[in-house]
C-alpha positions as semicolon CSV with decimal commas, in nm:
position;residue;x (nm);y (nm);z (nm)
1;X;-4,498;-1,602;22,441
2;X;-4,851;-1,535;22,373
3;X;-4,998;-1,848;22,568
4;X;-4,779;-1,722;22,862
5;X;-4,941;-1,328;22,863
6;X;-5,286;-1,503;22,861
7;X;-5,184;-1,774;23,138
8;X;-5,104;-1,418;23,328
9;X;-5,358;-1,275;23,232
10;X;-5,619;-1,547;23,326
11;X;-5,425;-1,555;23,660
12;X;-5,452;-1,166;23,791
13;X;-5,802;-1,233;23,643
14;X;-5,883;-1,499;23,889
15;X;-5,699;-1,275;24,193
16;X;-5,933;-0,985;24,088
17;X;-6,260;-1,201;24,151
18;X;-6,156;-1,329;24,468
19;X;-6,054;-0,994;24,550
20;X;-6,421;-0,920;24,478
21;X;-6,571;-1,138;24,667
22;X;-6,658;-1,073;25,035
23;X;-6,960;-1,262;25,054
24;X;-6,852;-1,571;24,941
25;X;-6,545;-1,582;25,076
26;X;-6,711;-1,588;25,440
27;X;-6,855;-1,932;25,347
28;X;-6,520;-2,085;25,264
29;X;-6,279;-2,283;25,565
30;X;-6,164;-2,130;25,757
31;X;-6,436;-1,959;25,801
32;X;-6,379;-1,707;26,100
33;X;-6,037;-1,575;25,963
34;X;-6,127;-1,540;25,589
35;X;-6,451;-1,399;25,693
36;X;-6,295;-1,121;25,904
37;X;-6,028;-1,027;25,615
38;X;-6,272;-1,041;25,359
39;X;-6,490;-0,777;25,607
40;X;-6,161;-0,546;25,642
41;X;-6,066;-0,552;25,284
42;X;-6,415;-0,459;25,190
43;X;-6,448;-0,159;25,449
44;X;-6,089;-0,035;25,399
45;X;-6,100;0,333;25,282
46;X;-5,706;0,314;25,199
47;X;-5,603;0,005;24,973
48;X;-5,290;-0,057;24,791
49;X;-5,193;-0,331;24,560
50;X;-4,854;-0,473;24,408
51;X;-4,836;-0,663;24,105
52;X;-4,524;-0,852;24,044
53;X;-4,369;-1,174;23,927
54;X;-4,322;-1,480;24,143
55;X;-4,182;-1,824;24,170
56;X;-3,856;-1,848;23,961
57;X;-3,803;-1,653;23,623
58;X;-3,539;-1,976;23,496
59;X;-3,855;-2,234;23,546
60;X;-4,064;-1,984;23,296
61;X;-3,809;-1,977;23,014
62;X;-3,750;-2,313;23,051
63;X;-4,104;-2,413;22,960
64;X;-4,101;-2,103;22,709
65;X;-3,803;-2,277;22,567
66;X;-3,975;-2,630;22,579
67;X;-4,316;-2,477;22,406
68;X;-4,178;-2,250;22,156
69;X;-4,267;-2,347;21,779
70;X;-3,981;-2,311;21,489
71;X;-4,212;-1,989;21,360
72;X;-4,167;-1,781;21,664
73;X;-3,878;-1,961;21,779
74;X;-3,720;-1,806;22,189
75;X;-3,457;-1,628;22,153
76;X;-3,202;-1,450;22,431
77;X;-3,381;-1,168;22,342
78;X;-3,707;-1,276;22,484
79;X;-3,512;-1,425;22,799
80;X;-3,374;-1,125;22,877
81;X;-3,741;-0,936;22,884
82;X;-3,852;-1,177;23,099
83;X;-3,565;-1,154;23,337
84;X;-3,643;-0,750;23,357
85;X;-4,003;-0,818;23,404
86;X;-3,912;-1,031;23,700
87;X;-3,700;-0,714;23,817
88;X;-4,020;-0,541;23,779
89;X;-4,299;-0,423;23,971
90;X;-4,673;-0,241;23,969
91;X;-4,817;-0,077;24,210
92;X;-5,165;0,097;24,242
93;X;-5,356;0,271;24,575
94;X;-5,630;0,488;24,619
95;X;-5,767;0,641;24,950
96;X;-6,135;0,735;24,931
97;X;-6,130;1,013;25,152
98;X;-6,461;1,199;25,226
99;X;-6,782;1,173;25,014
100;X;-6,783;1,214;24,650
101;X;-6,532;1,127;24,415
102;X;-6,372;1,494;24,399
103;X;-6,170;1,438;24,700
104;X;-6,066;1,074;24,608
105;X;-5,663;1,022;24,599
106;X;-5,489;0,778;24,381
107;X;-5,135;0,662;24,365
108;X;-4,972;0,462;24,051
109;X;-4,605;0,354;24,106
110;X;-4,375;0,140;23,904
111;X;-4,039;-0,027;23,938
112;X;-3,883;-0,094;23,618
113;X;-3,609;-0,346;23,599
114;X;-3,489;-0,243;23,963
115;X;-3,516;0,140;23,855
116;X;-3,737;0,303;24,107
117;X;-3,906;0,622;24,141
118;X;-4,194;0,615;23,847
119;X;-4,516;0,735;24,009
120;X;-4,826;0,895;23,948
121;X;-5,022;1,078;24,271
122;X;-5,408;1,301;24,180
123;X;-5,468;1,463;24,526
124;X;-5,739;1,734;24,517
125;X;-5,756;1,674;24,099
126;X;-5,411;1,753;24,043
127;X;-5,207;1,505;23,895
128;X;-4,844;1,466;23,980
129;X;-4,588;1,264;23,790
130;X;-4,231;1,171;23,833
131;X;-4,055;0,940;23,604
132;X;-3,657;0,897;23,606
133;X;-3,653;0,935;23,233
134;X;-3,286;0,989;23,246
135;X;-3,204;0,669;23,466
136;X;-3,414;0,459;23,247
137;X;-3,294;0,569;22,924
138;X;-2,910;0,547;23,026
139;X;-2,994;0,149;23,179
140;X;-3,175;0,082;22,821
141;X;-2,826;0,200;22,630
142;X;-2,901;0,575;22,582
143;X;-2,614;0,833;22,675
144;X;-2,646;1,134;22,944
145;X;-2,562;1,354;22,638
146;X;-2,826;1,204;22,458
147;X;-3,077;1,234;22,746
148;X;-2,952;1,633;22,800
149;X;-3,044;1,705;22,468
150;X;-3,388;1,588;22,416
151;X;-3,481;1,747;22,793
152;X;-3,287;2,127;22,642
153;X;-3,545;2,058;22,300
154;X;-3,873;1,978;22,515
155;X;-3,807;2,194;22,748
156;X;-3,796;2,477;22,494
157;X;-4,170;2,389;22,372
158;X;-4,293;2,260;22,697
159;X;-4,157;2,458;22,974
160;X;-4,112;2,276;23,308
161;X;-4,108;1,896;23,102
162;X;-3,710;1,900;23,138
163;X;-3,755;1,841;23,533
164;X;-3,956;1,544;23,430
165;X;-3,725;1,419;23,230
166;X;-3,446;1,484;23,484
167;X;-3,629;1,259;23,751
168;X;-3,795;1,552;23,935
169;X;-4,191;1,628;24,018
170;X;-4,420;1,812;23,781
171;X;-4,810;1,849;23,823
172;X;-5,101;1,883;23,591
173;X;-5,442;2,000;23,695
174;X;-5,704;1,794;23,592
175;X;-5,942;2,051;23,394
176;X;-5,565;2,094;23,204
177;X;-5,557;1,706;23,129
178;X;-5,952;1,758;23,044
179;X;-5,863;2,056;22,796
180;X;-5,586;1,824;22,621
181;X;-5,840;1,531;22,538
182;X;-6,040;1,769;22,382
183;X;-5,805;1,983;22,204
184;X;-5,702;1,648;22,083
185;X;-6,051;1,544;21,975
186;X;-5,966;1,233;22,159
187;X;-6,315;1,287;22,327
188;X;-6,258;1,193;22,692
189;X;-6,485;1,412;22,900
190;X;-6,648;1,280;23,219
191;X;-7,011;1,196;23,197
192;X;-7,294;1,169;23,440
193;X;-7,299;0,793;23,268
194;X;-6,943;0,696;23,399
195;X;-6,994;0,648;23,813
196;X;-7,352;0,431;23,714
197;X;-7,120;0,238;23,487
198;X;-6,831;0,184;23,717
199;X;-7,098;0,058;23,953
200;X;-7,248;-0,185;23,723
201;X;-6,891;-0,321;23,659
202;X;-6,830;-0,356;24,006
203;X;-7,169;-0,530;24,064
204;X;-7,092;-0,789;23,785
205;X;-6,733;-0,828;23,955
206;X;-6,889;-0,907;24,245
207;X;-7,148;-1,176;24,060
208;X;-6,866;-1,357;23,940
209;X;-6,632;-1,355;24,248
210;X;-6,955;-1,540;24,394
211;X;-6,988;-1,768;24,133
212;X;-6,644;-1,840;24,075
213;X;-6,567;-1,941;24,451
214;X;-6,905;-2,117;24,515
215;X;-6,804;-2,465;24,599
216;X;-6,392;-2,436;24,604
217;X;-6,176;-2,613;24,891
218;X;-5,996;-2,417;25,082
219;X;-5,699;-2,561;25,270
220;X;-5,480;-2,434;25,525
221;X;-5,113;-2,489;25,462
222;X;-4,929;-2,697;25,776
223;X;-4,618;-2,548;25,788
224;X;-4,711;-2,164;25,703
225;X;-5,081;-2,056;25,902
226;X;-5,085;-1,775;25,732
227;X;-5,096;-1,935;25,411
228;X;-5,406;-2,086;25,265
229;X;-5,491;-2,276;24,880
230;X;-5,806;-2,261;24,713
231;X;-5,852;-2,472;24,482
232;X;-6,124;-2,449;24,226
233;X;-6,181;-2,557;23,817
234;X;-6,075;-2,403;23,441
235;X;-6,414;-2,498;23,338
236;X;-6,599;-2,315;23,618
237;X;-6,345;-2,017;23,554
238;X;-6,387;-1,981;23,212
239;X;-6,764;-2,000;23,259
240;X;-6,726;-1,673;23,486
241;X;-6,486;-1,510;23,289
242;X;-6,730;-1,560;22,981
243;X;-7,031;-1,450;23,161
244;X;-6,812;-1,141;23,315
245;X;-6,678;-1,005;22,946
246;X;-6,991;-1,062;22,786
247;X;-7,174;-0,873;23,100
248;X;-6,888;-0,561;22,996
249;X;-6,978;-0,564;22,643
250;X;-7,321;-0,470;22,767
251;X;-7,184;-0,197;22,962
252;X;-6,932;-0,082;22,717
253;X;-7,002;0,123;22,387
254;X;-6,952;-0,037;22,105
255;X;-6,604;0,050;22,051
256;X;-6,514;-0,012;22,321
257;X;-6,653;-0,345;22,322
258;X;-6,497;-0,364;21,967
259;X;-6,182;-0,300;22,163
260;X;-6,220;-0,599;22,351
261;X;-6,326;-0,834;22,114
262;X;-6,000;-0,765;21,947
263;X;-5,782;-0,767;22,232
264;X;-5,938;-1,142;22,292
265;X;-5,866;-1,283;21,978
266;X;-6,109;-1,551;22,041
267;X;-5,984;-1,672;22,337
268;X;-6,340;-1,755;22,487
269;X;-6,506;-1,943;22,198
270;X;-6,452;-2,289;22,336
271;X;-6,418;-2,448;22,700
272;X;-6,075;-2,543;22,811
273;X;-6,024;-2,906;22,942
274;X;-6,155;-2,977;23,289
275;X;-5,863;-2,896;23,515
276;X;-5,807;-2,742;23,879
277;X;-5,694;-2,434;23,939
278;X;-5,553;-2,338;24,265
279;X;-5,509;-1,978;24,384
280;X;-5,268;-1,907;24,740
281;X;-5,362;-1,618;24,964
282;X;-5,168;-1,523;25,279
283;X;-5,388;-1,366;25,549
284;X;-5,211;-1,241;25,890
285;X;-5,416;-1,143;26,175
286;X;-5,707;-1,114;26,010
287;X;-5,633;-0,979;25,713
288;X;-5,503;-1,050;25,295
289;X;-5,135;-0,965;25,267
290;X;-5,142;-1,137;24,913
291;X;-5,291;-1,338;24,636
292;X;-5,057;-1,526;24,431
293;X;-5,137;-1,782;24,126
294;X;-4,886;-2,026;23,928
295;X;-4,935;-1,975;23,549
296;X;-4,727;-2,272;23,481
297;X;-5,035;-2,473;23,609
298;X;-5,179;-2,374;23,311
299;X;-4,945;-2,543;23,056
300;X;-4,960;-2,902;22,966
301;X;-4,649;-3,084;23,145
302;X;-4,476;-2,798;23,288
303;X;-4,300;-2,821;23,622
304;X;-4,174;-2,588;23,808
305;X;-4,356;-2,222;23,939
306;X;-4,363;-1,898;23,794
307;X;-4,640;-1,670;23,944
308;X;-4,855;-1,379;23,925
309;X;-4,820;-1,218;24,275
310;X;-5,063;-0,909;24,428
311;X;-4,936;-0,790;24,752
312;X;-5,213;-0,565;24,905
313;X;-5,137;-0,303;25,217
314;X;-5,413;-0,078;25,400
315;X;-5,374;0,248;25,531
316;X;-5,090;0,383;25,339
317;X;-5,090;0,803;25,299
318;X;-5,081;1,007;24,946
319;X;-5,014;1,326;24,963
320;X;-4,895;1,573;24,751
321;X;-4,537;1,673;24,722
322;X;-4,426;1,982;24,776
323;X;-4,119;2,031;24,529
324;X;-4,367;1,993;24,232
325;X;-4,362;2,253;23,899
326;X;-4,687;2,280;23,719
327;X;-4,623;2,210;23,394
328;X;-4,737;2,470;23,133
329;X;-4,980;2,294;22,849
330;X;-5,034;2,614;22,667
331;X;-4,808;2,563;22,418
332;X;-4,940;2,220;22,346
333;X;-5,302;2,399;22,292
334;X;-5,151;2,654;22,100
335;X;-4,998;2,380;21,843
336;X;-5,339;2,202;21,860
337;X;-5,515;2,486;21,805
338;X;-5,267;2,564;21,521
339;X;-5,419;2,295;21,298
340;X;-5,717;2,484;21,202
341;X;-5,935;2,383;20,987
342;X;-5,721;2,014;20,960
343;X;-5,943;1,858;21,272
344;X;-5,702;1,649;21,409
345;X;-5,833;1,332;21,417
346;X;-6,088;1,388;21,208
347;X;-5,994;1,360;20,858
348;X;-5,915;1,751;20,799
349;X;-5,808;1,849;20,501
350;X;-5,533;2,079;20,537
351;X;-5,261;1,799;20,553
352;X;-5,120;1,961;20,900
353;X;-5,321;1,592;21,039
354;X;-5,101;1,304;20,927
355;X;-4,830;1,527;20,962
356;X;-4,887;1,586;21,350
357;X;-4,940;1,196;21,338
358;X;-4,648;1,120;21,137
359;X;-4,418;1,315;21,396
360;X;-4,547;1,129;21,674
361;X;-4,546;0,818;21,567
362;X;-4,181;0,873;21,481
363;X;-4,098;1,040;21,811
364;X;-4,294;0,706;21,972
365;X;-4,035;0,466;21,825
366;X;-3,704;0,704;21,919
367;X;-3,855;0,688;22,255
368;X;-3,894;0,320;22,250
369;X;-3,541;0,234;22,118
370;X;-3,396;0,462;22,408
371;X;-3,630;0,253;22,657
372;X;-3,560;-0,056;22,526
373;X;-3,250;-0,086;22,346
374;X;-3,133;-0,117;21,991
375;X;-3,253;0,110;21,660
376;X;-3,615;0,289;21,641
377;X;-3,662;0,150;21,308
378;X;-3,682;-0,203;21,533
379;X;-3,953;0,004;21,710
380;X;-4,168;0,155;21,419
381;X;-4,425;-0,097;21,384
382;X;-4,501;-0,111;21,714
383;X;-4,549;0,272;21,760
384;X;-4,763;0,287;21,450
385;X;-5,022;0,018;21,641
386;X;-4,973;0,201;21,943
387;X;-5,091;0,551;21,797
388;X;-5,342;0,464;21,488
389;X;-5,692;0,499;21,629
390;X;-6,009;0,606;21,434
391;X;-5,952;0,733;21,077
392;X;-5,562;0,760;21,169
393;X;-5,396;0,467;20,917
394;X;-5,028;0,369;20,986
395;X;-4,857;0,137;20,778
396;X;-4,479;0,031;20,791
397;X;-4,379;0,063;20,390
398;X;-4,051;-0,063;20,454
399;X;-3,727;-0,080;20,716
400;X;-3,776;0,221;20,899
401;X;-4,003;0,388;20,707
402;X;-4,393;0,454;20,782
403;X;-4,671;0,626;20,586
404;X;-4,997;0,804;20,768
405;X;-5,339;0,872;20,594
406;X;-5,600;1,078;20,781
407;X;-5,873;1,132;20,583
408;X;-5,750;1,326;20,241
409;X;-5,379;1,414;20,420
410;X;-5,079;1,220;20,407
411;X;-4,719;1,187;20,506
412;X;-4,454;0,949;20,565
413;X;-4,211;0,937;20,841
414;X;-3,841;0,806;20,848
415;X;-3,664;0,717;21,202
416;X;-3,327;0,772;21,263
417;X;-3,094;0,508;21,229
418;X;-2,986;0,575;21,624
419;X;-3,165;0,739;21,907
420;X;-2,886;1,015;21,875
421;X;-3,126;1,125;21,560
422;X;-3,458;1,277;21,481
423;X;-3,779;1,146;21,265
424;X;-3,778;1,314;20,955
425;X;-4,164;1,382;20,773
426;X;-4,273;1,494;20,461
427;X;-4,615;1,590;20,358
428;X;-4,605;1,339;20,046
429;X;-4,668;0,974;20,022
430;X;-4,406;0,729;20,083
């Protein structure tokens, strides 16, 4: 499964560059039409783009079938995941508005195997969110009851979160969301730094777009004019992406670029084999309407086509609704704040730290199981990578069972054996 996340990966890499680059893209046949959508996607104030699977789900598990070793083996399990993610989609827009960045609007929407109606609007730095918690948990194999109880329980310590969880609108000011990251000591506060280094990443974007597409064929497709190929190499993009992540770790701090060394795993240290690649955009009177790339390209042998697909639309609205209740943080501050002298986050040392952790962690995988399907003790391990950061430690002792250690504080954490139960902590070692 892993080569296939980094074939996908490599491919919405390779859309984001040409995305990127205007400039070059003017140079490339035919020149008058890409030239004039590459000038409209660059000026457009009001962009929206839709990430979703393409090409046929049954030619992707075939070849995940065919390339699947005896260790990790493919089950129906892992079919089935890809058959929701190809009943999936993500979708992200952002109007620029006036000058500044205060009046910027931003839109995040998701379909989730075919269940609509996630989304995320900040208008005027207020964030709204909707999520049909109760339609996704009852698809995934949770009950209504089950659903009705936790939204009566959060609703009690977060006033206004059961409308959320019944599919409705709630809204967060941003200096709230601000005030939560720092209660948190999670640290994320806006610096005068952050626009300069958005910048810089955009320039280098733009550096390797130019590179990238320097010297590709471009072909216009006979039976569809609105469709064109360009076709370019793996050595050539793997040069770029190289130069690009090594160009962010400058940028970055260095956790973050720790981050990212991690998250590559190495992936960069040698050259692939000279192949093409070739990338399809669709451009209709003048402008993109999408990028797609086949992954399957990327795999030895395979047939077939299973793609990455962004469909991009201009001039879409976000506004605010109008049925929205502001949800009430306080009482999350007043828990934070309720830790004293502990520092969560910090290695405290009134034991109230790996508790907090311990609780969430356990919460996490209760939330995954009703997501997902199946027991939270299936879930655990994953929740405890999800949520250890810094001098938070999460281990898995055993089935179902997980121990925290922040700084001189400990606890351990048992899930339920269904979703229909709650994560029980103790302040002790496991």
């Amino acid at each position: 499964m892993k080569r296939f996340v980094a074939g996908a990966v490599a491919g919405i890499a390779a859309l984001t560059l040409t995305v990127g680059c205007a400039k070059q893209i003017q140079q490339l046949e035919p020149k008058l039409e890409l030239k004039k959508a590459a000038e409209d996607l660059g000026a457009a104030e009001k962009v929206g783009f839709t990430i979703k699977a393409g090409g046929s789900v049954d030619d992707l598990i075939a070849v995940a079938k065919k390339e699947s070793t005896a260790e990790e083996g493919f089950t129906d399990e892992d079919a089935d995941i890809l058959r929701k993610l190809y009943n999936s989609s993500f979708t992200v827009a952002w109007d620029k508005a006036g000058e500044g960045v205060t009046d910027d609007k931003a839109l995040i929407n998701a379909t989730i195997d075919g269940v609509t109606g996630a989304e995320i609007r900040v208008v005027d730095q207020v964030a709204y969110i909707k999520i049909p918690v109760k339609d996704l948990a009852t698809k995934f194999g949770a009950t209504a009851a089950e659903v009705d109880e936790i939204a009566a329980e959060a609703s009690a310590e977060v006033p206004g979160v059961d409308k959320l969880i019944n599919g409705g609108w709630v809204s967060i000011a941003a200096s709230d969301v601000e005030k939560f990251t720092q209660e948190a000591g999670f640290g994320i506060t806006p610096s005068a730094t952050s626009q300069a280094d958005n910048d810089k990443v955009a320039a280098e974007l733009k550096t390797s777009a130019e590179n990238l597409l320097e010297g590709a064929d471009v072909v216009r497709d006979a039976a569809d004019e609105t469709h064109l190929t360009v076709t370019t190499t793996t050595t050539k993009a793997y040069a770029e992406v190289k130069r690009f992540v090594e160009a962010l770790e400058k940028i970055a701090t260095k956790e973050q670029a720790s981050i990212l060394d991690e998250a590559l795993e190495g992936e960069l240290d040698s050259p692939p084999a000279e192949k093409p690649i070739v990338l399809d955009l669709w451009i209709d009177n003048g402008k993109f309407k999408a990028f797609e790339v086949n992954f399957l390209q990327f795999v030895e042998g395979a047939t077939g086509r299973a793609s990455v697909r962004v469909e991009i639309s201009t001039g879409a609205e976000i506004t605010a609704p109008a049925d929205a209740t502001k949800l009430d943080l306080a009482p999350i501050f007043e828990a934070l704040g309720g830790l004293g002298g502990a520092g969560l986050g910090t290695g405290g040392t009134g034991g109230s730290d790996a508790k907090v952790w311990a609780e969430l962690v356990g919460q996490q995988a209760v939330l995954s199981a009703l997501a997902e399907g199946g027991k939270p003790a299936k879930y655990l391990k994953q929740a405890a990578d999800e949520t250890a950061f810094g001098d938070i430690k999460i281990k898995v002792v055993r089935t179902g069972v997980a121990q925290v250690n922040s700084g001189t504080s400990v606890a351990c954490v048992t899930v339920p054996a269904t979703t229909s139960g709650k994560p029980k902590v103790v302040e002790a070692a496991c």
